[in-house]
DOVEXZA-507647 format. One line per 8 residues: number of its first residue (from 1); for each residue z, y, x of C-alpha. Coordinates in steps of 0.5 Angstrom, whole numbers, plus 500, padded with zeros to 3 digits. Layout:
! residues N
NUM = Z:Y:X | ... $
***
This chain:
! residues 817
1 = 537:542:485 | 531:541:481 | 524:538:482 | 518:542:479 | 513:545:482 | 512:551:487 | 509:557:483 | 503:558:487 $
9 = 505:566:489 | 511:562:493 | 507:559:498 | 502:566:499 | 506:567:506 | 504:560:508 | 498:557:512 | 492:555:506 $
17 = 490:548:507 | 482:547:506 | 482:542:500 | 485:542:493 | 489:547:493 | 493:546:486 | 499:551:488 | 504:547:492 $
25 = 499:543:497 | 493:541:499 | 488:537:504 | 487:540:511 | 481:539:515 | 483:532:517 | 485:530:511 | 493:530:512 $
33 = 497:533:506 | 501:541:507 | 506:541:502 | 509:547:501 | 516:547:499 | 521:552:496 | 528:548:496 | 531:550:488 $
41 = 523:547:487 | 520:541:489 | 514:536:487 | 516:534:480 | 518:526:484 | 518:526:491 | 511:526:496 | 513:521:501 $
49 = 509:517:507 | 511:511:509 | 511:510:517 | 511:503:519 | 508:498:524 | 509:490:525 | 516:491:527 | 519:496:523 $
57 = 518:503:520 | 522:508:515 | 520:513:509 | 519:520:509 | 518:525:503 | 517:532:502 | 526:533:502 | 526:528:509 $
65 = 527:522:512 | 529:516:508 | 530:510:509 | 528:506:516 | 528:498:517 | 527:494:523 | 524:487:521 | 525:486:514 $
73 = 525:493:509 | 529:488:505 | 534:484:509 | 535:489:515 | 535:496:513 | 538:500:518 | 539:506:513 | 540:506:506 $
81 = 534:504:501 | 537:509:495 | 532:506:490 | 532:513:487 | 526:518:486 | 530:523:482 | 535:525:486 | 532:522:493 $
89 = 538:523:497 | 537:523:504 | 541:519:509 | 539:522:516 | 539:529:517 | 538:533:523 | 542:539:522 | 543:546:526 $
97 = 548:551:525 | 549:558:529 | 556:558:533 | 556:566:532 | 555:566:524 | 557:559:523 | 551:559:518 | 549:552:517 $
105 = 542:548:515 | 538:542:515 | 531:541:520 | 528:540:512 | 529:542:506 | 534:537:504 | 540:536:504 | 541:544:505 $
113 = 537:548:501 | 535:554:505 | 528:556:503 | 521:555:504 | 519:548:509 | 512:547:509 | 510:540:511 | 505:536:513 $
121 = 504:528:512 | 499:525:516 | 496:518:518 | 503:516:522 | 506:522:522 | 509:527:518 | 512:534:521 | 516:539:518 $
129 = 516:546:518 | 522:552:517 | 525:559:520 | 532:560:519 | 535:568:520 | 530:568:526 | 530:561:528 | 524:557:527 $
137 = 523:549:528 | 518:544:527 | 520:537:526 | 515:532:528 | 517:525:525 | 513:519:529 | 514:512:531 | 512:508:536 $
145 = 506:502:536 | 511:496:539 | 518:497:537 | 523:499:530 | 524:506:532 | 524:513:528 | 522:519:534 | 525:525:531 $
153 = 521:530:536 | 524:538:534 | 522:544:537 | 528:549:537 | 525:557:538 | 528:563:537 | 523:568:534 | 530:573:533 $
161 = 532:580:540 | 538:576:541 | 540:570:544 | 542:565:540 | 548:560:541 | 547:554:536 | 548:546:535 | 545:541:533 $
169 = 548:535:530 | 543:528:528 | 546:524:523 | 545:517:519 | 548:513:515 | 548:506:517 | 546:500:512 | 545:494:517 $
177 = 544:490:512 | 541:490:505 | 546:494:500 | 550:498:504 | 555:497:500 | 556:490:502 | 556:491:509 | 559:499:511 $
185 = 565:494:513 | 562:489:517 | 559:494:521 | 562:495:529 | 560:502:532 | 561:505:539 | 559:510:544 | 555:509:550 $
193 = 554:514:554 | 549:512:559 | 544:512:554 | 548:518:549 | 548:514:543 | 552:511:538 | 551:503:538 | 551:499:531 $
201 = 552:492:530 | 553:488:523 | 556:481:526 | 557:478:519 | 549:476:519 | 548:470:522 | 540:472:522 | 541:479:525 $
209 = 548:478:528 | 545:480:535 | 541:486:533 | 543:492:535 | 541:499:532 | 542:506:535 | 542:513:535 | 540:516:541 $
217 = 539:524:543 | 536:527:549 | 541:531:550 | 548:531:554 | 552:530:548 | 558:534:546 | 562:531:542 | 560:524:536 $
225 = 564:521:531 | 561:514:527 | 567:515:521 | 562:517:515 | 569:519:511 | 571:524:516 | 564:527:517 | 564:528:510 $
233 = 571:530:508 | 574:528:502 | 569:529:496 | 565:533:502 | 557:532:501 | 551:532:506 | 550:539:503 | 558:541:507 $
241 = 560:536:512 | 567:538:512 | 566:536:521 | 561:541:521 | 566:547:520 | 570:545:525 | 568:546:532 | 567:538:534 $
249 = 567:531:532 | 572:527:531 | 570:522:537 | 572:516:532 | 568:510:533 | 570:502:532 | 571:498:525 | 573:498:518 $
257 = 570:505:518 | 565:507:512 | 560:507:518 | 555:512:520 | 553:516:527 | 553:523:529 | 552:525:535 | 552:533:536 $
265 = 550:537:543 | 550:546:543 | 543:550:545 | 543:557:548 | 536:561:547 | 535:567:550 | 529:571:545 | 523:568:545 $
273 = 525:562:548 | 523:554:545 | 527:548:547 | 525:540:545 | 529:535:543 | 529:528:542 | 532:525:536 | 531:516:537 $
281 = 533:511:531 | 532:505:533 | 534:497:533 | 532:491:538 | 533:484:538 | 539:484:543 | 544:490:545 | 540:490:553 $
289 = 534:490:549 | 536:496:545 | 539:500:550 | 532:499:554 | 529:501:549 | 533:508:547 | 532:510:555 | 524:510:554 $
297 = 524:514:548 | 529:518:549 | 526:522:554 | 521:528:551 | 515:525:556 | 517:518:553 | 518:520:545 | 512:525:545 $
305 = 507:519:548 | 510:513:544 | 508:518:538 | 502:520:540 | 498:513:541 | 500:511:534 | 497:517:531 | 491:516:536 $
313 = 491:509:534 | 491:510:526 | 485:515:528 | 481:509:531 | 482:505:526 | 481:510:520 | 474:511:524 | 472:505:523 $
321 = 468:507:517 | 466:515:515 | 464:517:510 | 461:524:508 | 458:524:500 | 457:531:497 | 464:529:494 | 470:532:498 $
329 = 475:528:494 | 472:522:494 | 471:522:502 | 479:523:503 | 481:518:500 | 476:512:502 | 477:516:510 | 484:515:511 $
337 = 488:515:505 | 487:508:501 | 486:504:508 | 492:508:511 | 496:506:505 | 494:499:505 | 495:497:512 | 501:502:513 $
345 = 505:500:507 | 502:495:503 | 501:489:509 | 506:492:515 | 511:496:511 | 512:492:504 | 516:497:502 | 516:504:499 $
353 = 519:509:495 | 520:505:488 | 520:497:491 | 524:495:497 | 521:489:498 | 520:486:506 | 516:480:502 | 509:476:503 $
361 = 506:476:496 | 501:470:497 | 495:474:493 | 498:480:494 | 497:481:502 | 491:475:501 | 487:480:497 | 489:487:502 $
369 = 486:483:508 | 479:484:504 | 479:492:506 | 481:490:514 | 474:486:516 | 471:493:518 | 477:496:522 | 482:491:523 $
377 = 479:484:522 | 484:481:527 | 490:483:522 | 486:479:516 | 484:473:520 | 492:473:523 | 495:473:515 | 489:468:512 $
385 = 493:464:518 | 500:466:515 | 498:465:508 | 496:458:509 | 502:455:513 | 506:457:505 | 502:452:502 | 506:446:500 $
393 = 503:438:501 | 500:439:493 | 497:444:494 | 500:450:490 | 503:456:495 | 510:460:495 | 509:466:491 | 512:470:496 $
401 = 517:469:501 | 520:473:507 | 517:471:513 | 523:473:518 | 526:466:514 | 520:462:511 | 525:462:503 | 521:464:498 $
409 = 519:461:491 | 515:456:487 | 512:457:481 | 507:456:476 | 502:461:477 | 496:458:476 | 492:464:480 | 496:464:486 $
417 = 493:459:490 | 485:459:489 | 486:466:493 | 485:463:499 | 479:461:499 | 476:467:495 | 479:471:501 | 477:467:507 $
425 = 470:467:504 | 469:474:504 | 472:474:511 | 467:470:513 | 461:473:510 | 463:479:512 | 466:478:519 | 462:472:521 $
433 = 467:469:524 | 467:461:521 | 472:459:526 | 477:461:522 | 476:455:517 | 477:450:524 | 484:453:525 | 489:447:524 $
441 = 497:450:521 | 503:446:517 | 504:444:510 | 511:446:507 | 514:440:503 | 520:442:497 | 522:438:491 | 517:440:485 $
449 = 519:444:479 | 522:440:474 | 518:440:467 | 525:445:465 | 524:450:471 | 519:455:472 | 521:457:480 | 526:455:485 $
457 = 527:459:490 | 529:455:496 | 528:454:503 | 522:449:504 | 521:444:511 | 515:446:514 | 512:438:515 | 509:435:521 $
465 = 503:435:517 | 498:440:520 | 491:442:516 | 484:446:518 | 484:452:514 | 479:449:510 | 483:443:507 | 488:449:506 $
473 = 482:451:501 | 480:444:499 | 487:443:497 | 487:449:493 | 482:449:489 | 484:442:488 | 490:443:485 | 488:450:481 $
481 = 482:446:477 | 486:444:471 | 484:443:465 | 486:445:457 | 485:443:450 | 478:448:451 | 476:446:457 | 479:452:460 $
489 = 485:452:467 | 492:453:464 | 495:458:466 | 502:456:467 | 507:461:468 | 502:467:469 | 495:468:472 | 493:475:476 $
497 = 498:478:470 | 505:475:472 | 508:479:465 | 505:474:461 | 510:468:463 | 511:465:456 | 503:465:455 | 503:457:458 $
505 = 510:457:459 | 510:450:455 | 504:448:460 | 498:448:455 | 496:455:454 | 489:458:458 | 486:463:461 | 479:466:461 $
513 = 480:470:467 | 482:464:470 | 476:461:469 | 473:467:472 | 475:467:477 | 475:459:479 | 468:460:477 | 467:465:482 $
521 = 472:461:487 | 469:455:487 | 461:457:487 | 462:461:494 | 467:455:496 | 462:450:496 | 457:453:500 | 462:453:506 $
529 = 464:445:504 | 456:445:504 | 456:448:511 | 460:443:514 | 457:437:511 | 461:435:505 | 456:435:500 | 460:431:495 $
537 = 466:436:496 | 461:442:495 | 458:438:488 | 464:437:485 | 466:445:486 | 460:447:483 | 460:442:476 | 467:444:476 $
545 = 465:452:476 | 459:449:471 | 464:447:466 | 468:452:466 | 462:457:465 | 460:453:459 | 467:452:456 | 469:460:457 $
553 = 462:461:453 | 465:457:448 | 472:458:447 | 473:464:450 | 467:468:446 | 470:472:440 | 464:475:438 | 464:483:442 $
561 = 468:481:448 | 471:475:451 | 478:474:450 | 484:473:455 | 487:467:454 | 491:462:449 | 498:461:447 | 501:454:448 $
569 = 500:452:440 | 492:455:441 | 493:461:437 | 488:466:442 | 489:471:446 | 485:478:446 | 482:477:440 | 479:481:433 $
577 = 484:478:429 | 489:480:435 | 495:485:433 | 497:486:440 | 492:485:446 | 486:485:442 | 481:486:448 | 484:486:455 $
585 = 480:489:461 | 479:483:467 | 477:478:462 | 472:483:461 | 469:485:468 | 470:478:471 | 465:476:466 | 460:480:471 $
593 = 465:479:478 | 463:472:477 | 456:474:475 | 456:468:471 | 457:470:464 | 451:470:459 | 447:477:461 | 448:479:453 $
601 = 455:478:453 | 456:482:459 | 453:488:456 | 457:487:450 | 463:486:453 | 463:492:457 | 461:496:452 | 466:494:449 $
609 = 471:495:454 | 468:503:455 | 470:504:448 | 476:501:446 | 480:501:453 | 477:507:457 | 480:515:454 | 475:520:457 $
617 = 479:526:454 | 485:522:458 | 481:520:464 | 485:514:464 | 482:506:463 | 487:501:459 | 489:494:462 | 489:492:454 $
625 = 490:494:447 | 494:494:443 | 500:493:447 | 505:489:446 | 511:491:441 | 514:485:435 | 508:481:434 | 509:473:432 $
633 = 508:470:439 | 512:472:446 | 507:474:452 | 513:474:456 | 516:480:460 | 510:484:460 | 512:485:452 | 519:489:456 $
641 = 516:494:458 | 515:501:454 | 507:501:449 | 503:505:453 | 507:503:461 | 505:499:467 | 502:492:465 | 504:493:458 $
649 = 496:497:455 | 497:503:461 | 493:504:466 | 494:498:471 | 490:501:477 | 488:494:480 | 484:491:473 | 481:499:473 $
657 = 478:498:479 | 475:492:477 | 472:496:472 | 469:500:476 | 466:494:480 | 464:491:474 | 461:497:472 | 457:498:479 $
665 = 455:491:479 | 452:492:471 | 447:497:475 | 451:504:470 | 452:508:477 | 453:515:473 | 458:512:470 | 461:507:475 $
673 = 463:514:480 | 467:517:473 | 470:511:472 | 472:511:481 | 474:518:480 | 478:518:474 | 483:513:477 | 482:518:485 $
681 = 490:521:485 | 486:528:488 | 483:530:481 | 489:528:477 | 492:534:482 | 488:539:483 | 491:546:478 | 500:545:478 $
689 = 498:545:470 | 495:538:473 | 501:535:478 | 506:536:473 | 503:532:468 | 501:527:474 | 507:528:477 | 506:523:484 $
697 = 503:524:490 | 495:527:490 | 494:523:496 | 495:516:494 | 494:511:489 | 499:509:484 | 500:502:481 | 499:505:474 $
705 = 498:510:470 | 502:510:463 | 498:511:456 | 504:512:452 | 504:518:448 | 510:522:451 | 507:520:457 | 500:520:458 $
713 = 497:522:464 | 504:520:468 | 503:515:475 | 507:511:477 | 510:506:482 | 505:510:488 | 505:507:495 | 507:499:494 $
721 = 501:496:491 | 494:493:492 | 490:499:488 | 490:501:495 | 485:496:498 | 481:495:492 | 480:502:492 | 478:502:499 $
729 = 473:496:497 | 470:499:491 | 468:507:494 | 466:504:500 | 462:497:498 | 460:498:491 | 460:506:490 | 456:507:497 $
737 = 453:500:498 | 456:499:505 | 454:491:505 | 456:488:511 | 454:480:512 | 455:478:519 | 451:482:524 | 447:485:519 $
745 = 448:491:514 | 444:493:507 | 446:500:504 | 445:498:496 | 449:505:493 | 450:507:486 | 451:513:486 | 451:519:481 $
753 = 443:522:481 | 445:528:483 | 446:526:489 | 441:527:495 | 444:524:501 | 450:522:504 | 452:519:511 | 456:514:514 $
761 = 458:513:521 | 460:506:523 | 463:504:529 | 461:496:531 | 466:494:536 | 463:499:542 | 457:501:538 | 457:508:533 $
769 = 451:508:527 | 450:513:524 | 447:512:518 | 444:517:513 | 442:515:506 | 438:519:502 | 436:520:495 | 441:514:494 $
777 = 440:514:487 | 432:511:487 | 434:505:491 | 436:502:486 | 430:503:482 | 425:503:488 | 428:499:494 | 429:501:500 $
785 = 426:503:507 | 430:504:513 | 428:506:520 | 432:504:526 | 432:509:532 | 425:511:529 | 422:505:528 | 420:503:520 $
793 = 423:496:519 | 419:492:513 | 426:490:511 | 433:494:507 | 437:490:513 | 439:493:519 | 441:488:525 | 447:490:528 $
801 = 448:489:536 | 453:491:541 | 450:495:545 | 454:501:547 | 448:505:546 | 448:511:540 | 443:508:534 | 441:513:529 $
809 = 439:510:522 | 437:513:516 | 436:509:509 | 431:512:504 | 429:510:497 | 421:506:498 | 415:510:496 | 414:510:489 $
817 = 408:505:487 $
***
């Protein structure tokens, strides 16, 4: 089996989607992706979508179902994470096999190849289509809104003259654990026939010793076995289960097994006729709970209803905000893909194709909440909450830490902490909701690194000692307001680019960016200190945020552009004289981010970063240049990775976002949206000439792109990465201009000339406006005027009120003067 792409005269049979149809897939009306899929020939990596909710979820790409967790996607995966995208092995299968011919085959395209599949992701859901010798199935896979469990709905139709005789055999391979290969011999299993599943358990994890797993069925079982190795036979595969040319399974279930679960029960069709059946992976707290929760949703009306309102519930969401723009490409991603991805994969799920994570990153979810504040403002303002209680008594924070434990690590990152107040700012702004700074959690207490060590990963107290978000922010900037040789915050063991570890590792190198992001920090801080009446606390912040600007405007000026930072013994980083890392984009866009570098010089630091680090031809924009190779200083692990790949001078999606933001902020509107659609996964896979060059999902956004020769052009690491959220914030809030401050909203866009009109359709709590914007390219230069249900208002801003009532608005560039 090989993965390549489908010649387009493969799918010609198959249904056409509406969008982007490059020959293996496209988008349909809905914006759900159809995949088209001959077995021998698949997608060049694999196409996945992550279904996840708070309490579990699982993996799906175009081959089937992958690995599901409940919990934690790291330390309780109920399936096998096989951590390998070439050969992408499945380890849940539902197979079918005809009791007259003995032909055998799977409900998707793996583990069995057996022609065409067409398959469908979607916001929740995927579903799989396919006929076999006149046996059609379509495979629904959902997942409840408030349990870990896979909903595995088949519909079974016999499309042939004849009655069909067959049987249907659902199997997984249980993990219970995190490495399957550390647990397969812990794991007990037995059968339970009240519930027809097959019960798991791994005893021997003193954090998950109760919980319990299951596979159950709608059907009367006929015969079972939990003995992966009979079940395969000697040297057998997934592809030829030895069980699976007998008559029945072997009905062994118990321990010191290689443990799996298979249940199988026998259909009769008559021609024409359909039956439904109900497949159900799951685990619970507690066995009692699992069996409960096997009885719900084994049953057809049960699965069908629990499937059904997730899907429901992320079309709700999703509609928060639509947009409609004369670009199709763009309305997809910032409609339902980008926020899907964020809040599916990056904050509930914390896993994916390539990282398996289950950990809180404390910048990384802090800045996902940023695109919740529309949709799902309870879900940012319940992780400012969580993300604030991993802050120790000093003031610096867990890098990342897994919740179901509270162990994580401390470090000397230097930006980690200051994103708590940058988000909580912005969640205010936006949502007006200043509560949030009066919410009162713990701090964490642990010996502090040693002047030798630069993390610890350990298990802090939670101490007695409780703080208001707002000393939790004070603490923060307190603690990250250091100051180097050039006056400039000390970067420690890595600022927002963790790869350059040794840049400060002997705790005197700097960082520009840091500087940057500190000013921006501390300045729109200081007016929430102002608010509540400490005035000397809002002073300090913003001489703090003074010096710092004065100090990047002397050191960190290199003459074209700004440099990224300096080495331990002085030498700077991203400079002309530079062999490696010459220019570096974030230090370059942040300098207009912050809106506090000298205007000249924003100019020219962002002429400079369109000249030296964006490749037009490739369509692609550098986080920095040169890359590291055998210069004379070590940046840390960054240099480790290949010239040309991830943080090491490719495309790093998230720097290039802010490039764009930069870029629109800076008033280039033509060429912040090329700049938008250059990083756009869809117009990197609109012809099969495009997706094999590309390779990852058209869908979503990839975490980088590599520059390297032999590569170029090529994503990677897709689902697991904050792009997703700073891409919906981007196209949503500087390309459209959707502006939210509290109960009020501007339309300030930056869009190409060409455009004449575009709409947005904004749902505030009960009340929709709909929002026409027209000739949005002269607003930037003429201002605005906006009417509100026919009435001229003399201001840009509309007033939002929850009313329940339809108002209609439409924004339009002011009449020339």
């Amino acid at each position: 089996m090989t993965r390549a792409r489908t010649e387009p005269e493969r799918a010609a049979t198959q249904p056409t989607p509406i969008l982007f149809d490059n020959g293996i897939g496209g988008f349909d009306e809905r914006g759900d992706y159809h995949i088209r899929v001959d077995n021998d020939e698949l997608p060049p990596a694999p196409w996945s979508n992550v279904i996840g909710n708070p309490h579990g979820g699982f993996l799906v790409s175009e081959r089937g179902a992958g690995c599901m967790w409940a919990e934690n996607a790291f330390f309780y995966r109920v399936t096998p994470w096989h951590n390998d995208p070439v050969a992408d092995p499945a380890s849940d299968v539902l197979y079918l096999k005809d009791l007259d011919t003995g032909s055998l085959w799977s409900a998707t395209p793996a583990p069995i190849d057996d022609g065409r599949y067409v398959v469908r992701h979607g916001a929740g859901e995927s579903t799989f289509e396919h006929e076999h010798d006149g046996i059609q199935t379509i495979l629904h896979l959902g997942i409840p809104d408030d349990a870990a469990a896979k909903l595995s709905r088949l519909r079974i139709t016999n499309t042939s003259n004849e009655t069909r005789r067959l049987s249907v055999t659902a199997f997984v391979e249980w993990t219970l654990g995190s490495r399957r290969e550390d647990t397969q011999y812990h794991v007990r299993t037995r059968f339970v026939p009240e519930q027809q599943a097959i019960l798991a358990q791994n005893t021997f994890d003193a954090q998950f010793a109760e919980w319990t797993a299951f596979l159950a069925i709608s059907e009367q079982v006929t015969s079972y076995s939990a003995n992966r190795r009979s079940f395969l036979g000697r040297n057998g595969s997934l592809a030829d289960p030895a069980a699976l040319r007998t008559d029945t399974l072997d009905g062994v279930t118990g321990v010191a097994l290689d443990p799996c679960a298979a249940l199988q029960f026998d259909v009769v069709l008559p021609p024409g006729a359909s039956r439904e059946i109900i497949v159900v992976l799951g685990a619970a707290r507690t066995e009692a709970e699992a069996r409960q929760l096997a009885d719900r949703l084994r049953i057809f009306p049960g699965a069908k209803a629990a499937a059904q309102r997730t899907v429901s519930a992320w079309g709700t969401r999703l509609s928060a905000i639509t947009v409609k723009t004369p670009d199709p490409s763009f309305d997809i991603l910032i409609n339902k893909w980008s926020l899907y991805q964020a809040l599916s994969c990056r904050m509930w799920a914390r896993m994916g194709l390539y990282q398996s994570s289950g950990a809180y990153g404390f910048r990384d979810q802090l800045q996902d909440v940023m695109a919740f504040v529309y949709a799902e403002p309870g879900v940012a303002r319940e992780h400012i909450l969580r993300a604030a209680a991993r802050q120790f008594l000093e003031g610096d924070v867990q890098h990342w830490w897994h919740p179901h434990s509270g162990r994580g690590v401390r470090t000397r990152f230097s930006d980690d902490l200051a994103w708590l107040p940058y988000v909580v700012d912005q969640y205010i702004r936006v949502t007006g909701d200043a509560t949030v700074l009066e919410e009162y959690v713990p701090f964490l207490t642990m010996r502090e690194l040693l002047p030798h060590e630069h993390e610890i990963y350990d298990l802090p107290a939670v101490t007695e000692e409780l703080g208001s978000v707002y000393e939790h922010c004070r603490r923060a900037l307190r603690r990250a307001c250091t100051i180097g040789q050039h006056g400039l915050p000390l970067i420690g063991t890595g600022d927002w680019n963790d790869g350059m570890s040794r840049v400060g590792a002997d705790g005197k190198g700097e960082s520009v960016w840091l500087a940057w992001f500190l000013v921006t920090t501390l300045r729109t801080f200081a007016t929430h200190a102002d608010s509540r009446g400490d005035h000397g606390e809002a002073q300090d912040m913003r001489r703090k945020a003074d010096a710092y600007v004065l100090a990047v405007e002397a050191h960190g000026w290199d003459g074209g552009w700004y440099r990224r930072a300096y080495y331990d013994d002085g030498t700077p980083m991203g400079s002309s004289e530079s062999t490696e890392c010459r220019i570096d984009s974030i230090a370059q866009s942040w300098s207009v981010i912050s809106g506090a570098g000298n205007p000249a010089r924003q100019r020219m630091a962002m002429e400079a970063l369109n000249e030296q680090l964006v490749l037009d031809d490739a369509r692609l924009i550098k986080l920095l240049a040169p890359p590291f190779t055998d210069g004379t200083h070590d940046p840390g692990y960054i240099a480790g990775y290949v010239p040309g790949v991830r943080e090491n001078g490719a495309q790093y999606t998230h720097a290039a976002l802010w490039a764009v933001l930069a870029t629109a902020m800076h008033g280039d509107c033509e060429r912040a949206f090329t700049l938008f659609q250059m990083i756009n996964p869809l117009t990197h896979t609109q012809s099969a000439e495009a997706v094999a060059t590309y390779k990852v999902e058209p869908y979503v956004v990839a975490a980088d792109v590599y520059t390297a020769p032999t590569l170029l052009g090529r994503g990677g690491w897709t689902w697991y990465t904050g792009s997703a959220s700073w891409m919906y914030r981007v196209g949503l809030e500087n390309i459209l201009g959707f502006t939210k401050i509290g109960d009020t909203l501007r339309i300030e866009p930056c869009v190409p000339r060409d455009w004449h009109e575009f709409s947005i359709i904004y749902r505030f709590g009960r009340t929709i406006y709909e929002i026409v914007v027209r000739n949005p390219a002269l607003i930037r230069q003429r201002g605005s005027r906006v009417a509100l249900d026919g009435t001229l208002f003399r201001t840009n801003t509309i007033p939002l009120v929850d009313d329940g009532e339809p108002h209609h608005v439409v924004v339009d560039a002011a009449a020339r003067r």
